[in-house]
VEXNU-168221 format. One record per residue (C-alpha): residue in one letter; x negated, y negated, z. Coordinates in steps of 0.25 Angstrom, whole numbers, padded with zeros to 4 digits, always signed. Example, Ala and Ser with C-alpha at 12.3 -4.5 7.8 and 13.67 -1.06 7.14 Angstrom:
<sites>
a-0049+0018+0031/s-0055+0004+0029/
</sites>
This chain:
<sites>
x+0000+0000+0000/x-0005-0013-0004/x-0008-0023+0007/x-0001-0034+0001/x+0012-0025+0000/x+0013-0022+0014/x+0013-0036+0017/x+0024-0040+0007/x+0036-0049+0010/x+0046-0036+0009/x+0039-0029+0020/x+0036-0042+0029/x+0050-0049+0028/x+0062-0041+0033/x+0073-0038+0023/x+0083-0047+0030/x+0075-0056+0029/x+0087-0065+0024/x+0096-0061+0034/x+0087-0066+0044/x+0082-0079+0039/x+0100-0082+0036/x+0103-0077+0050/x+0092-0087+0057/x+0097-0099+0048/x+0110-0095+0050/x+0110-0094+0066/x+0102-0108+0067/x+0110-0113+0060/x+0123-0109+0068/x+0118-0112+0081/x+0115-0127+0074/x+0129-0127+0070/x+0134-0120+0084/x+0127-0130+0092/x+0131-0144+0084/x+0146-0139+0083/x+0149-0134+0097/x+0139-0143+0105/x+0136-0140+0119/x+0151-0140+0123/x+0153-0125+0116/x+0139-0120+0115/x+0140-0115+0128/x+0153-0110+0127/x+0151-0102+0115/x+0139-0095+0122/x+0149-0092+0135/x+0158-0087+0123/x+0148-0076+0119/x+0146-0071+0135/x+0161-0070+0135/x+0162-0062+0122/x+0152-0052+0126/x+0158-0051+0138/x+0172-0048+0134/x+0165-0039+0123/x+0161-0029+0132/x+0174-0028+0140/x+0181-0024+0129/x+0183-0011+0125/x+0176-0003+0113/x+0189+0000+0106/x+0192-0014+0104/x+0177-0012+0096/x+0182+0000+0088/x+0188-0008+0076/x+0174-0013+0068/x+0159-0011+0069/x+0159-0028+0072/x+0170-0027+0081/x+0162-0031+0093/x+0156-0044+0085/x+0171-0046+0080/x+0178-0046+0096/x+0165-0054+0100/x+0168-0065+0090/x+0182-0067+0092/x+0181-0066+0107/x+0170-0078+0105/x+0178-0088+0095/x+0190-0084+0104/x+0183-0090+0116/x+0175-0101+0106/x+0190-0106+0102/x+0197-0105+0115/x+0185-0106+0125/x+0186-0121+0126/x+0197-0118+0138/x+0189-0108+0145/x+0173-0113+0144/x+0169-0128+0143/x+0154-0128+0146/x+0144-0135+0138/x+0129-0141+0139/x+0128-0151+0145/x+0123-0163+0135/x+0112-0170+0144/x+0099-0172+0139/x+0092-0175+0127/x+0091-0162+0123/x+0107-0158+0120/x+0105-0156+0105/x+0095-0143+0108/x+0102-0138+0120/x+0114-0137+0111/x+0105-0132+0099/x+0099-0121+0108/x+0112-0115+0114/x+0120-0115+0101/x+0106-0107+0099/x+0107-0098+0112/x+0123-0097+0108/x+0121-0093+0093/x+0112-0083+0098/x+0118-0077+0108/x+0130-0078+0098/x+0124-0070+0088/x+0117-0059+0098/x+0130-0056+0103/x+0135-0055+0087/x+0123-0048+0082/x+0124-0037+0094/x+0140-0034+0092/x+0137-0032+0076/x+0132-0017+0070/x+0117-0020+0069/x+0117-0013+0055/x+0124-0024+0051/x+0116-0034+0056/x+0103-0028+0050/x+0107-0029+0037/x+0104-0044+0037/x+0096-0046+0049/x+0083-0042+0053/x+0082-0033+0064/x+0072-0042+0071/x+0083-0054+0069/x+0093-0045+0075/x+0085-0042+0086/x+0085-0056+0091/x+0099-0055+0094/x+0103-0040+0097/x+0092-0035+0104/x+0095-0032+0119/x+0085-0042+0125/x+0091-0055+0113/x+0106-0051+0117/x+0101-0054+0131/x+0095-0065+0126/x+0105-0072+0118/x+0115-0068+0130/x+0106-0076+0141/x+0097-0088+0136/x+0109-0097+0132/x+0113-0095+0147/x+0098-0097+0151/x+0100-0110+0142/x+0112-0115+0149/x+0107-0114+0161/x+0093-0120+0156/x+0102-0133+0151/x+0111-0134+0162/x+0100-0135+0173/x+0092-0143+0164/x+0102-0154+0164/x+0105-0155+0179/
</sites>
């Protein structure tokens, strides 16, 4: 084997290659879009909304799964937008706007909440799916055990980092 060949771009540059580069565009440019719409009065709620959806996920039982292979992803998502649309009545907590620094406190929790977002998505889904335009390394920054404990604690870590912050 030539040296040259071993070293090609089609054996350095894995084939999802697209996927991957689409996906990271895509997710910066949600959690942009997240954080300018909402603001820091839903931000936190929409993270407080992934706990709650998780929670209720596992106290359901597994015949109310039984009717697709996304059916977990598909309940998750309408118990979330459910509690996005009506949440206002239950949870009203937002960041507090002190501080020079608002505009990246609010860019780095639409961050923390588009992540965890997405772990929780990506973990619900068949992962042969997902491989077919993800990477496994990609993947692995949001389904691994060790990121979905991650992407479940470090926007709490981060709230309580800016609330103490401020006072």
């Amino acid at each position: 084997m030539d040296v040259f060949q071993a070293i090609s771009p089609a054996n350095f540059l894995p084939a999802t290659i697209a996927g991957d580069v689409s996906f990271l565009l895509v997710f910066i440019a949600v959690c942009l879009a997240l954080g300018l719409y909402l603001g820091r009065s839903q931000l936190v709620s929409v993270v407080m909304y992934g706990y709650i959806g998780v929670a209720l996920l596992t106290v359901l039982p597994a015949d109310v799964f039984a009717f697709s292979l996304y059916s977990k992803a598909i309940i998750f998502a309408g118990i979330f937008f459910f509690l996005f649309f009506v949440g206002d009545y239950v949870l009203d907590i937002h960041i507090p706007n002190a501080g020079a620094d608002f505009f990246w406190r609010i860019l780095i929790m639409s961050f923390l909440a588009v992540g965890m977002l997405t772990s929780i998505i990506f973990a619900l889904l068949p992962k042969a799916d997902l491989l077919q335009y993800l990477s496994r390394t990609s993947l692995t920054y949001f389904i691994s055990p060790n990121a979905q404990i991650a992407w479940m604690i470090i926007p709490l870590f981060f709230l309580l980092f800016i609330n103490k912050r401020l006072r």
